[in-house]
N, C-alpha and C positions, 0 to 999 in steps of 0.2 A: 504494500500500500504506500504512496506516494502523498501525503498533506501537503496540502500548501502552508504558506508562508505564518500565517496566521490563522488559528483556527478558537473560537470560543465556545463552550459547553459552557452552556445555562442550564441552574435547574434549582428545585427549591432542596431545604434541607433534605439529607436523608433520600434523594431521589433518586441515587446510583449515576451521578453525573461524573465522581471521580474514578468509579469503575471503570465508566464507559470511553474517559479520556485515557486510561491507562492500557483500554483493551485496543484502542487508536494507535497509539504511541509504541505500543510491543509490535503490533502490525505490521510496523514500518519495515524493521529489522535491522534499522539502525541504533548506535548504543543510545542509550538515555541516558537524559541526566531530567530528576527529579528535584524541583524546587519548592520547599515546603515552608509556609508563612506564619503555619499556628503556633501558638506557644502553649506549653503546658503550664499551667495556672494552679489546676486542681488533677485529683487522683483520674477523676472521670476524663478529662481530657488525655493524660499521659496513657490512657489504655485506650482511647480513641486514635493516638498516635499512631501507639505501639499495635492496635489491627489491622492500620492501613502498610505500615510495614512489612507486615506476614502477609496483608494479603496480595502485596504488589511484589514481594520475592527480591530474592538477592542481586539482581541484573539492573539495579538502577545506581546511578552517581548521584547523591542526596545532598542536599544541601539547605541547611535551614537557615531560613533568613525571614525572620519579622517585619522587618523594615528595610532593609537596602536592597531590595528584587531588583530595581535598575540594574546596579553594579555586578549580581549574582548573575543576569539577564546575560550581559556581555562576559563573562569568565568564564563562560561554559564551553567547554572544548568546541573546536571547531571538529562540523558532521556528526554530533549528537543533533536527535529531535530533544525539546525542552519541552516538559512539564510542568505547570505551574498549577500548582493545588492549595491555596486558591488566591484568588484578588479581593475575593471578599472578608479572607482574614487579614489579608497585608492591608486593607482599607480601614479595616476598622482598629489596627495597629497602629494606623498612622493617624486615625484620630483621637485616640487614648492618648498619644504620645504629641497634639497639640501642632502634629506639623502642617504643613503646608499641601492641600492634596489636591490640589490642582495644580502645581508645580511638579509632585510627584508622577502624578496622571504623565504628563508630557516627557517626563523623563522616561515612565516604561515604554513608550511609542519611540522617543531616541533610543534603545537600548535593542526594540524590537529591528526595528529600522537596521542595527548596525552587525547585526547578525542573519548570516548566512547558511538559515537551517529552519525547519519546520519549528515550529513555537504552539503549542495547544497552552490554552489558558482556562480553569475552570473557574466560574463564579456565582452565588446564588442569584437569579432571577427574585426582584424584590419588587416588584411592581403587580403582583397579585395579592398583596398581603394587606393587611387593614392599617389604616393609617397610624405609626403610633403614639401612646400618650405622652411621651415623654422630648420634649425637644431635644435633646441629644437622640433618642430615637428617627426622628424626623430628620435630624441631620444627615445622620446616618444612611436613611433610607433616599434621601436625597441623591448626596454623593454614590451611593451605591447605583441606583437608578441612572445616576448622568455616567458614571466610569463603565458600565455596561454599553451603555448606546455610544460611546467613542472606540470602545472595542468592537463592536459587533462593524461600526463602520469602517474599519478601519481591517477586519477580520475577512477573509474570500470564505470560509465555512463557518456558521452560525450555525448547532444543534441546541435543540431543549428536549432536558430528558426530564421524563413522569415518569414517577413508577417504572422507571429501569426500561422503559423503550422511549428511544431515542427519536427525537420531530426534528427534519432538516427545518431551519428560518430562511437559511441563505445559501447558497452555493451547493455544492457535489459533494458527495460523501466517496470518496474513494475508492475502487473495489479493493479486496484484499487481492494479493499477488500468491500465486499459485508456489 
């Protein structure tokens, strides 16, 4: 299977969206490299971590980065596909941390730009969800809403996955190569 240049997987929590980018990215059969944004906080997250570990197997270059994804973006060996799981943890990372995420935003598009290799991006789709009560909620949901539609246009394949089957938005989904 051949990705283009940019590809985003939308989906809500829990929807098998990092599976389905994972099952993408092995396809290739080029090596990977896996960039992972979450941080472990609490027990429950650290074994959230540690499943998606086990269950993406020992053939990935990992690299955890909370907050510097630009820089991780461009380090990644040249002729890996890159995995990025997800934007919606490094977003809400970077509003914890008070930065600047519209500056951020344009930096990952410089970083995608400067690399010469398939790039899948997962992110939660937040624009079905109830509006929330809390203004940092709204923020949130804001900037998640706007950093998705600069990816998606910015992306030649757009999917949303429900419930672990996959809806093309935008472009070709690849065949698998024999």
């Amino acid at each position: 299977m051949q990705l283009p240049k940019l590809t985003l997987i939308l989906g809500g929590a829990a929807s098998g969206k990092s599976s389905f980018a994972e099952k993408i990215v092995t396809q290739t059969g080029l090596p990977r490299s896996y960039i992972a944004t979450a941080q472990a906080f609490d027990d429950e997250m650290r074994e959230k971590i540690k499943q998606h570990q086990i269950d993406r197997g020992p053939n990935w270059t990992t690299s955890e980065v909370p907050l510097a994804l630009p820089d991780a973006i461009k380090s990644q060996p040249k002729g890996n596909v890159i995995l990025v799981d997800c934007l919606t943890l490094w977003l809400t990372n970077l509003i914890l941390s008070d930065a600047n995420c519209d500056t951020a935003a344009q930096d990952i598009f410089s970083a995608i730009n400067a690399q010469n290799c398939p790039i899948v991006a997962v992110s939660n789709e937040v624009g079905h969800s109830v509006i929330p009560e809390t203004s940092l909620g709204r923020k949130f949901q804001r900037l998640q809403g706007r950093l998705n539609a600069q990816v998606a246009a910015q992306a030649d394949l757009v999917v949303m996955v429900t419930a672990g089957l996959p809806q093309i938005l935008k472009g070709t989904l690849p065949k698998e190569t024999p």
